[in-house]
Backbone atoms as SQL, in Angstrom:
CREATE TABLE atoms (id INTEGER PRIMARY KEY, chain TEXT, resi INTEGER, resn TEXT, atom TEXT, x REAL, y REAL, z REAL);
INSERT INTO atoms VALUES
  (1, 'A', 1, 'UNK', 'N', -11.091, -9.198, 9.068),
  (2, 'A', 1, 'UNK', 'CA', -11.338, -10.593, 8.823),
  (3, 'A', 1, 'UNK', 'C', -10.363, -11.398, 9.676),
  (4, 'A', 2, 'UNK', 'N', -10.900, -12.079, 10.503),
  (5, 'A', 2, 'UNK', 'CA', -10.099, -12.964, 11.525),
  (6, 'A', 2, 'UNK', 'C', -9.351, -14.159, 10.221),
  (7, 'A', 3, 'UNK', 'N', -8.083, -14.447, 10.534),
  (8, 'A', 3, 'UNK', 'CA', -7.454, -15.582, 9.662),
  (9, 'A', 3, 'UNK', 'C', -7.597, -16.854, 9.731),
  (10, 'A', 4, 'UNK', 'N', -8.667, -17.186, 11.201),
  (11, 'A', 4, 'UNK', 'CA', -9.336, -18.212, 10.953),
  (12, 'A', 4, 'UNK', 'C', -10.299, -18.262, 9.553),
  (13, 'A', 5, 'UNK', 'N', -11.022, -17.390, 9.984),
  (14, 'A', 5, 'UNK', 'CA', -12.322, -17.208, 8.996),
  (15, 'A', 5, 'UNK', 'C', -11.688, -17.629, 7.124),
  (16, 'A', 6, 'UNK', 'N', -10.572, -16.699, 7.262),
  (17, 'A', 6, 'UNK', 'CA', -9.938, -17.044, 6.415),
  (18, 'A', 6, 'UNK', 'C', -9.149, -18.040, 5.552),
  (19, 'A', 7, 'UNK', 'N', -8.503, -18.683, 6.643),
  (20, 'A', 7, 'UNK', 'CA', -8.445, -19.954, 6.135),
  (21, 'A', 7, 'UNK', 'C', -9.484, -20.951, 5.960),
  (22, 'A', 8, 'UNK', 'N', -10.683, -21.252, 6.917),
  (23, 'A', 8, 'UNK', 'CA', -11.247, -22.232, 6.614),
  (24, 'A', 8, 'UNK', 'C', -12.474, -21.593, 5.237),
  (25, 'A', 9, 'UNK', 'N', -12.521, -20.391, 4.682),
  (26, 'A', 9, 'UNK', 'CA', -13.088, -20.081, 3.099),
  (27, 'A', 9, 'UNK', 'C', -12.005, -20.434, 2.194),
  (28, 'A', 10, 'UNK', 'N', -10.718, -20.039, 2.188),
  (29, 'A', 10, 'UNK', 'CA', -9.767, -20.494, 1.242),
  (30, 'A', 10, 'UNK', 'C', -9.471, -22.459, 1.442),
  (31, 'A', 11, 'UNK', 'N', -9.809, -23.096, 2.161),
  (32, 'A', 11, 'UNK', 'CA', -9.755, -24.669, 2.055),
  (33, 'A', 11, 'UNK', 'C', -11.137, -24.303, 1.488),
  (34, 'A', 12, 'UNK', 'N', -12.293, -24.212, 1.989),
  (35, 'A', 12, 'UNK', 'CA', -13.321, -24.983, 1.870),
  (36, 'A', 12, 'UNK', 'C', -13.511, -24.487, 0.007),
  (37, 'A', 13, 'UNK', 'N', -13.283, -23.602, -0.753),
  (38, 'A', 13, 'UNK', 'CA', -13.513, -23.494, -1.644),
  (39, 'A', 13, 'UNK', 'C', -11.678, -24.007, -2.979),
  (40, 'A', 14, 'UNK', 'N', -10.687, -23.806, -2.056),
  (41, 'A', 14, 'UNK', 'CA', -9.401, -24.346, -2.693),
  (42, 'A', 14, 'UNK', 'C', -8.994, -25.290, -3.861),
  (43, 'A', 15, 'UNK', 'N', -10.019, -26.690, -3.195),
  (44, 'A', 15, 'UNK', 'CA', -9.887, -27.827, -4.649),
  (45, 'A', 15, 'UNK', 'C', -11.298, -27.455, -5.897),
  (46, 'A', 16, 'UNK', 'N', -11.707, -26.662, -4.983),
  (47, 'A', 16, 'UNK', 'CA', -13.064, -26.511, -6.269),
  (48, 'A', 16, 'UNK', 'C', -12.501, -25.588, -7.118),
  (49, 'A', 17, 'UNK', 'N', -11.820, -24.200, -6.617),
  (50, 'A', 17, 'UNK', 'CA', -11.371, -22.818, -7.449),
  (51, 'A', 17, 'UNK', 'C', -9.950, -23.609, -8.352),
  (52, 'A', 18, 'UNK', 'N', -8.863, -24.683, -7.491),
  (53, 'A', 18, 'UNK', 'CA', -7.884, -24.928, -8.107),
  (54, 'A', 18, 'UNK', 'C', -8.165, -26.514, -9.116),
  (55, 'A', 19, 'UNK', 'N', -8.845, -26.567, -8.910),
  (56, 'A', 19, 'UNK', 'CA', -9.866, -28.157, -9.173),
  (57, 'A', 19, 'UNK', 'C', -7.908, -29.388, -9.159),
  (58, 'A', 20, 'UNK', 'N', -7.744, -29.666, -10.153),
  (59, 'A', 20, 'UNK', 'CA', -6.847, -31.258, -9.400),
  (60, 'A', 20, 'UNK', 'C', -5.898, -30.919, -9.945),
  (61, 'A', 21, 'UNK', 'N', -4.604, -29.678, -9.615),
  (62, 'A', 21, 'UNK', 'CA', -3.107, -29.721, -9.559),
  (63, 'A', 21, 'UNK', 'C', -3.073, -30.539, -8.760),
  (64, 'A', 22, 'UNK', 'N', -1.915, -30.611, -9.028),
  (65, 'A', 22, 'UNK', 'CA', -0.850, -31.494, -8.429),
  (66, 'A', 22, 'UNK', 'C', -0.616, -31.769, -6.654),
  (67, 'A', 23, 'UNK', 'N', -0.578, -30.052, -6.488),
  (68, 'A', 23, 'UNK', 'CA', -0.460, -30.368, -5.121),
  (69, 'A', 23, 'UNK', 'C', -1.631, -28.842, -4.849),
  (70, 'A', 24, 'UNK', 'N', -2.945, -29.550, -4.276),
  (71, 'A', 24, 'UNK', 'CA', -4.074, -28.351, -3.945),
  (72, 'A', 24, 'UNK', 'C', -3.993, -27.746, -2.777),
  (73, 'A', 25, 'UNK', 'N', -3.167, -28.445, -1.657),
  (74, 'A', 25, 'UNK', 'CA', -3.048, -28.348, -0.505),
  (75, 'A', 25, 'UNK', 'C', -1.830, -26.914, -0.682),
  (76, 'A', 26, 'UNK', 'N', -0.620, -27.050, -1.251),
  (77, 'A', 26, 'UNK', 'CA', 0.602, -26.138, -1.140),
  (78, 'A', 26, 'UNK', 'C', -0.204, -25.262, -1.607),
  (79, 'A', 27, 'UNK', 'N', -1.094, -25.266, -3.161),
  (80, 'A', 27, 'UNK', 'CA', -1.673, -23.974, -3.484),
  (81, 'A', 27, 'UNK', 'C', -2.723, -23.177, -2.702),
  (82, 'A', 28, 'UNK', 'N', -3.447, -23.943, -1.708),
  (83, 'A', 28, 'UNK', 'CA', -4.479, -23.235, -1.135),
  (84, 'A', 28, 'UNK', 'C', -4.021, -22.435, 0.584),
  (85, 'A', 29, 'UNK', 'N', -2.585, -23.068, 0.420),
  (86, 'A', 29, 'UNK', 'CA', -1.439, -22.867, 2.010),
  (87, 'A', 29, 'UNK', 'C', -1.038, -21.329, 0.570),
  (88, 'A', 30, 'UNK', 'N', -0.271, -21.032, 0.009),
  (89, 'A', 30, 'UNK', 'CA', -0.223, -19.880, -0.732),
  (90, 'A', 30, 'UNK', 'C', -0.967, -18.670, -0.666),
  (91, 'A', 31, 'UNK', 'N', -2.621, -19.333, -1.475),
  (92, 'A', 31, 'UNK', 'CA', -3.553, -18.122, -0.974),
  (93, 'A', 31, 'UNK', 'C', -3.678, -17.998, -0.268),
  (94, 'A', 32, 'UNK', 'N', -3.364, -18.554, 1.054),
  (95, 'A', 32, 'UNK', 'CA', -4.097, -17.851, 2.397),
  (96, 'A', 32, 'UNK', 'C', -2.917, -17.268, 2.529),
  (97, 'A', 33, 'UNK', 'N', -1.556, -17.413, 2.504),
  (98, 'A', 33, 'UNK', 'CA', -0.713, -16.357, 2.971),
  (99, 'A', 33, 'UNK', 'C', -0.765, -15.118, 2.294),
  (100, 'A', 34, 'UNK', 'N', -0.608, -15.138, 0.924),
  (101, 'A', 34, 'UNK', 'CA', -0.768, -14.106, 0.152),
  (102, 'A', 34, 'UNK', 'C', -2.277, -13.246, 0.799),
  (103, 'A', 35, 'UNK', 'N', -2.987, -13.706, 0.790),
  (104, 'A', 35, 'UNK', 'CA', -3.918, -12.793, 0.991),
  (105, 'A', 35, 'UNK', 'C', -4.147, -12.160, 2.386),
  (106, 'A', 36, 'UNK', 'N', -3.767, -13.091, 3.431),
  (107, 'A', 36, 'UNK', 'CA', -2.950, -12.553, 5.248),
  (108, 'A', 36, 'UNK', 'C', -2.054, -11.247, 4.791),
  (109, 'A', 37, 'UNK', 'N', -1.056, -11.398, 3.665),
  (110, 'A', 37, 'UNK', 'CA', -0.135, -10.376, 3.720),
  (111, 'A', 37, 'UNK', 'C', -0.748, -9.435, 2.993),
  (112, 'A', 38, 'UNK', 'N', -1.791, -9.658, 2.092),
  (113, 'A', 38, 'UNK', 'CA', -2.251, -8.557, 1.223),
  (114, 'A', 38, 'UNK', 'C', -3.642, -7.582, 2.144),
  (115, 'A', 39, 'UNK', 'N', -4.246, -8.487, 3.134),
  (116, 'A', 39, 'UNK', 'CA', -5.060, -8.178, 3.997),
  (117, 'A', 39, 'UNK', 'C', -4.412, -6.663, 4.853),
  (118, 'A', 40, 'UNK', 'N', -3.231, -7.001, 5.449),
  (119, 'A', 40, 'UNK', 'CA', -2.285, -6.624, 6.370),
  (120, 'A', 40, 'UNK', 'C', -1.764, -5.116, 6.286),
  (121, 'A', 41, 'UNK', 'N', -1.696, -5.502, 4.741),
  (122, 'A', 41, 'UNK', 'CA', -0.654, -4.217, 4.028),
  (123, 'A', 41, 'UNK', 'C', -2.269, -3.191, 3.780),
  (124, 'A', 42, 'UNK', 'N', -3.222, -3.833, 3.389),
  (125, 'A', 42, 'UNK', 'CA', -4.344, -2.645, 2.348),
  (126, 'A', 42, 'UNK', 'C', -4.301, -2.210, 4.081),
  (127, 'A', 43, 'UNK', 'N', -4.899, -2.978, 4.666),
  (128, 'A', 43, 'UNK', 'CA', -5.088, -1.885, 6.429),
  (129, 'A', 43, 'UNK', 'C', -4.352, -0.930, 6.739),
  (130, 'A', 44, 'UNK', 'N', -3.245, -1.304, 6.941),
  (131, 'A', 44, 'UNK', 'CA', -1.790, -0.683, 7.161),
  (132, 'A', 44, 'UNK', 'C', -1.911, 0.777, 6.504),
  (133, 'A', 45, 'UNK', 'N', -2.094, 0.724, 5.316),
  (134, 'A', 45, 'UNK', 'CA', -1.579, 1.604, 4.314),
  (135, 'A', 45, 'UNK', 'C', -2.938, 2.608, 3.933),
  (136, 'A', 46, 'UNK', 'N', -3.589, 1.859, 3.638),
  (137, 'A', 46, 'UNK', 'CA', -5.355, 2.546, 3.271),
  (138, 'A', 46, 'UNK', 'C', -5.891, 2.398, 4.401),
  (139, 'A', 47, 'UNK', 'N', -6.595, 2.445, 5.487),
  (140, 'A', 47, 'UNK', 'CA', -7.209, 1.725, 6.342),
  (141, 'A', 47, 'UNK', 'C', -8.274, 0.994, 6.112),
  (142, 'A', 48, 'UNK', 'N', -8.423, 0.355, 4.788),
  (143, 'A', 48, 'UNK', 'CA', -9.055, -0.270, 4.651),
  (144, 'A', 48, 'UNK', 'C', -9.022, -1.782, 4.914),
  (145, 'A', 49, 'UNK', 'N', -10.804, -2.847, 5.120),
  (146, 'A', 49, 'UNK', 'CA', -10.625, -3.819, 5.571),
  (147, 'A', 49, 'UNK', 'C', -11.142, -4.566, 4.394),
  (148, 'A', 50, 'UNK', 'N', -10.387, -5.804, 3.999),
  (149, 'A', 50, 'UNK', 'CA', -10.726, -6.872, 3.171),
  (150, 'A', 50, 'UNK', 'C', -11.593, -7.786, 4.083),
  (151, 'A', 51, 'UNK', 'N', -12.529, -7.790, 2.878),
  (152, 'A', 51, 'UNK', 'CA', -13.559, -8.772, 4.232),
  (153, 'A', 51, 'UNK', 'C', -13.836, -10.000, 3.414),
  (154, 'A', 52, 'UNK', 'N', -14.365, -10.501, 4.038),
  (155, 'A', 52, 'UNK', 'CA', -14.583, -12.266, 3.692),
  (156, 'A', 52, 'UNK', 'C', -15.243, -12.665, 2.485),
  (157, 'A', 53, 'UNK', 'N', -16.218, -11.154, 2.296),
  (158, 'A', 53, 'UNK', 'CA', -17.221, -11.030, 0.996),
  (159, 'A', 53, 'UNK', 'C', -16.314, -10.749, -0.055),
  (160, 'A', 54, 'UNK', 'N', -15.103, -9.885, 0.308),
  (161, 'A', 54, 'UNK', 'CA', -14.132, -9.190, -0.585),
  (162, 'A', 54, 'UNK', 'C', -13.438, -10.436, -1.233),
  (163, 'A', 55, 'UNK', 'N', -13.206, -11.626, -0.331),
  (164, 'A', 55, 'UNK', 'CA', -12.055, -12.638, -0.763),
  (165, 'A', 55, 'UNK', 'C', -12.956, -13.454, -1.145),
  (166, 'A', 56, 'UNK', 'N', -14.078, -13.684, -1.387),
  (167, 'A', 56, 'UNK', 'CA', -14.841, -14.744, -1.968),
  (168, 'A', 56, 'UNK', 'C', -15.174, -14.484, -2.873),
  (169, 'A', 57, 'UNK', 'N', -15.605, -13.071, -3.437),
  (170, 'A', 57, 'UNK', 'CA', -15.599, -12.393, -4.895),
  (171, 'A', 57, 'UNK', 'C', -14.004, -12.580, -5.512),
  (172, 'A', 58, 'UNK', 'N', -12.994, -12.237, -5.003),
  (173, 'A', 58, 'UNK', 'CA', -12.082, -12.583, -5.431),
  (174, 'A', 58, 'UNK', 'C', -11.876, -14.272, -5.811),
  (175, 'A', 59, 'UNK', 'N', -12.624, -14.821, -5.254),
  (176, 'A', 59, 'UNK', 'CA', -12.330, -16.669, -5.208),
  (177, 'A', 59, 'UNK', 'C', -12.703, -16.518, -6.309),
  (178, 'A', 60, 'UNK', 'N', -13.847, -16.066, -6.414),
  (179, 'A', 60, 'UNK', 'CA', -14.793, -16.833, -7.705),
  (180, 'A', 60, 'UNK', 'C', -13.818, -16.058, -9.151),
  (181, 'A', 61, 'UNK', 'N', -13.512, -14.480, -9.084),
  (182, 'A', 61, 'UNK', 'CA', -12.824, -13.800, -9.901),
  (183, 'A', 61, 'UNK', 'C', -11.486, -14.865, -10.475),
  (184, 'A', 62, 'UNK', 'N', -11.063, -15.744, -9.620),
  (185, 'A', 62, 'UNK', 'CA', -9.962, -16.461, -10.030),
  (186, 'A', 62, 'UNK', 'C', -10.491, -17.543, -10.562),
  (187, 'A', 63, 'UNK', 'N', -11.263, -18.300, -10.336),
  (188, 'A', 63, 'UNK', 'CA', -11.929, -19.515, -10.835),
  (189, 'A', 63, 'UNK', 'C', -12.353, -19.267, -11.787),
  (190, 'A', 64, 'UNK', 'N', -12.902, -17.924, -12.313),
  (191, 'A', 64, 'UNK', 'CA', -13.056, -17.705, -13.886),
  (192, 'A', 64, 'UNK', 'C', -11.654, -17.615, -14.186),
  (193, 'A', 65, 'UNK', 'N', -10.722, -16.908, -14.436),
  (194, 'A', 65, 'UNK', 'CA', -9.889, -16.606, -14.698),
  (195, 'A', 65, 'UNK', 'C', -8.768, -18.196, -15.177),
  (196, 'A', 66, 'UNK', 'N', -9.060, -18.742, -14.362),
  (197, 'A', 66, 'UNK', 'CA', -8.873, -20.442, -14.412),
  (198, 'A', 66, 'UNK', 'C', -9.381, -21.175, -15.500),
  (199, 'A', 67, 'UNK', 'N', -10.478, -20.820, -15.419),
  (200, 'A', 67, 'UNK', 'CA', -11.424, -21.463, -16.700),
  (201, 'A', 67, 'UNK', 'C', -10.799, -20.658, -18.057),
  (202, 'A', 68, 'UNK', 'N', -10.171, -20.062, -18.102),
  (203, 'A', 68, 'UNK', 'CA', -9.622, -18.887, -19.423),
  (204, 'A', 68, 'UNK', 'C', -10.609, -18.195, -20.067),
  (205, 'A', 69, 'UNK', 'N', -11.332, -17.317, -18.459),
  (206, 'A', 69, 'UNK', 'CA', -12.383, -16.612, -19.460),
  (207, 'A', 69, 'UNK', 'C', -12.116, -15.084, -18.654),
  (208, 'A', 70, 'UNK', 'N', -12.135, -13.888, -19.196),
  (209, 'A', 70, 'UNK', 'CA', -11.850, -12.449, -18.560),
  (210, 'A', 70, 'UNK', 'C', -12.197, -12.465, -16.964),
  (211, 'A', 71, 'UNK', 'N', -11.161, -11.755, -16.318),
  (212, 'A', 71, 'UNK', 'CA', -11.678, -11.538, -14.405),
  (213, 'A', 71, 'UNK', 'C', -12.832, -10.486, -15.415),
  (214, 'A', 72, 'UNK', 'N', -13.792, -10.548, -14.488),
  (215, 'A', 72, 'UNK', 'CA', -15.020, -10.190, -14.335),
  (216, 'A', 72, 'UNK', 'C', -14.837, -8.301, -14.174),
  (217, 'A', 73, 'UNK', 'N', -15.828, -7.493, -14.960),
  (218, 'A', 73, 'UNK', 'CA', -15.593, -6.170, -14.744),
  (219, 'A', 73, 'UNK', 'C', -15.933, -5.451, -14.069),
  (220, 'A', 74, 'UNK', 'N', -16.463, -6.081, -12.394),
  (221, 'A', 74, 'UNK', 'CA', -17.297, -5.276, -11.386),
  (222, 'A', 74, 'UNK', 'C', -16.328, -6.058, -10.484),
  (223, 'A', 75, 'UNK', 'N', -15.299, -6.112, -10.363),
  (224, 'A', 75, 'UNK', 'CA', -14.504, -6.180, -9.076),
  (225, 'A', 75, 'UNK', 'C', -14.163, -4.172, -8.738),
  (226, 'A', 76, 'UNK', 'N', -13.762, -4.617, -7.253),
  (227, 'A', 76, 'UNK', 'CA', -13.370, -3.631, -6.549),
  (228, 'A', 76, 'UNK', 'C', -11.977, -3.606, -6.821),
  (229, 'A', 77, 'UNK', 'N', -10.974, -2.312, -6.599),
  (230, 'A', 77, 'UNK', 'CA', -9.661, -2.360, -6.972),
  (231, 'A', 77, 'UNK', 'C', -9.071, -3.067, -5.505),
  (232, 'A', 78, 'UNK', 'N', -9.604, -3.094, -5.104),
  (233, 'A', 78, 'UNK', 'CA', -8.868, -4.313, -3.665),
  (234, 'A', 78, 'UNK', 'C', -8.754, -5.986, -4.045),
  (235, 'A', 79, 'UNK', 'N', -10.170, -6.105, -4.623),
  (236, 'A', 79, 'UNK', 'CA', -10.399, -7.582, -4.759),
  (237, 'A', 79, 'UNK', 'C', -9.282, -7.864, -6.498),
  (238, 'A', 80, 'UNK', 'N', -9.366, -6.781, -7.308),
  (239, 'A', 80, 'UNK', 'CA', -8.653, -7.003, -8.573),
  (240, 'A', 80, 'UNK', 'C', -7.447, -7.087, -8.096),
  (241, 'A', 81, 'UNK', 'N', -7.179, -6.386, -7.122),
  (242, 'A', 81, 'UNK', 'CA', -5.464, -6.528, -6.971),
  (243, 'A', 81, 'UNK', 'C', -5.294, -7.985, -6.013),
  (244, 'A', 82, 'UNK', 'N', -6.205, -8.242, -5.618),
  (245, 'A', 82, 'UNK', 'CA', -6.028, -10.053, -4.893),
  (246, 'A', 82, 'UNK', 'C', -6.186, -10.677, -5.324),
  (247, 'A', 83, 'UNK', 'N', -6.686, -10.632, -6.676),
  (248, 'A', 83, 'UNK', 'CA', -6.824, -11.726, -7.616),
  (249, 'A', 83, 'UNK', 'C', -5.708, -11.808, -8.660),
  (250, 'A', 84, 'UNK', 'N', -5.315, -10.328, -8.900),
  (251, 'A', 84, 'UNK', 'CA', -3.386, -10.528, -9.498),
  (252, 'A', 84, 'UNK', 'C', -2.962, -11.003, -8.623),
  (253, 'A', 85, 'UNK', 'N', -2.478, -10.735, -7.276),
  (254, 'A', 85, 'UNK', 'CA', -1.624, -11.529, -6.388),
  (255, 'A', 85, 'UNK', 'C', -1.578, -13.145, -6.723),
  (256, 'A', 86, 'UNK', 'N', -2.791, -13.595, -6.720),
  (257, 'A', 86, 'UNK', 'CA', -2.672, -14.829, -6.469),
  (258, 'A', 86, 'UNK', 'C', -2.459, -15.273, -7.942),
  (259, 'A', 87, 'UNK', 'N', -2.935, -14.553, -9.209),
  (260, 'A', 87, 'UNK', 'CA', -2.179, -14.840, -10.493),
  (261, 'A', 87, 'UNK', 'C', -1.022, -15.135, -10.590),
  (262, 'A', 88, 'UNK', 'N', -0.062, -14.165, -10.091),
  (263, 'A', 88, 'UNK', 'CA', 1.198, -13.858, -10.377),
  (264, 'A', 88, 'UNK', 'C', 1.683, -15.046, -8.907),
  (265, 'A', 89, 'UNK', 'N', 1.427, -15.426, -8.072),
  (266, 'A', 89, 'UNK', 'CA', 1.763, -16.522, -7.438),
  (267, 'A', 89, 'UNK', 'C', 1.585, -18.055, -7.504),
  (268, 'A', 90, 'UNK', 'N', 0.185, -17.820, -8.531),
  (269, 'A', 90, 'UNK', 'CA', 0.136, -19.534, -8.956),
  (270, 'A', 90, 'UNK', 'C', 0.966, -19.892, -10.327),
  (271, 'A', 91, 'UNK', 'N', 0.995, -18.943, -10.605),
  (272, 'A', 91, 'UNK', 'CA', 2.356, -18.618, -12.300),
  (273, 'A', 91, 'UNK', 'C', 3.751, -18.989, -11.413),
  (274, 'A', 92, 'UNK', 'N', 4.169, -18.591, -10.244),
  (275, 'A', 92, 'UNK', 'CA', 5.457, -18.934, -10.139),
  (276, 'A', 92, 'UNK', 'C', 5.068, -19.934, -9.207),
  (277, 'A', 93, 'UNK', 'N', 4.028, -20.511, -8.832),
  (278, 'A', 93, 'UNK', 'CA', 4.304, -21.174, -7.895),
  (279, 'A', 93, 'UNK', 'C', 4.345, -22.669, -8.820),
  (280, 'A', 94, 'UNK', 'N', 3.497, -22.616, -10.191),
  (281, 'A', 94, 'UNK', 'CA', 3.468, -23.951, -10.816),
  (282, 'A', 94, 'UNK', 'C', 4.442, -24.207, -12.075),
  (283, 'A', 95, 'UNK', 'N', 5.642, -23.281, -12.345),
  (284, 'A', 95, 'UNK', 'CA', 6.765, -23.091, -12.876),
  (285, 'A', 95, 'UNK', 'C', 7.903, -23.970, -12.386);
């Protein structure tokens, strides 16, 4: 997944998945790093590739998760673990 591609799915869906914190812009600059570095490492390590389909199932997996209703039980263990990432980063990031 090119990090263009990437960033302009994490804006274009950002204020809808984070709907009106405070600051949507710092949080949607977050997910895209987190998920650049989480992209980086699954290759690296698994050779596996997170693809654009992977991080948009993950979008939506967080936008429930937002709403306070269960991540969904047909994620992939790639996309579940990018959707903790960005749990455990919007927890410290809005602390």
């Amino acid at each position: 997944m090119l990090e263009d591609e990437l960033r302009l799915l994490m804006q274009s869906l950002g204020e809808q998945v984070l709907g009106s914190r405070a600051d949507p812009t710092g949080s949607v600059a977050m997910l895209i790093s987190e998920t650049i570095k989480f992209r980086d490492k699954l290759k690296e390590e698994t050779g596996e590739i997170l693809t654009v389909g992977d991080t948009r199932t993950a979008l939506d997996a967080l936008e429930t998760y937002l709403k306070g209703k269960p991540l969904p039980g047909d994620l992939t263990p790639e996309q579940k673990a990018l959707v903790q990432i960005w749990i455990d980063r919007l927890t410290m990031f809005n602390t």
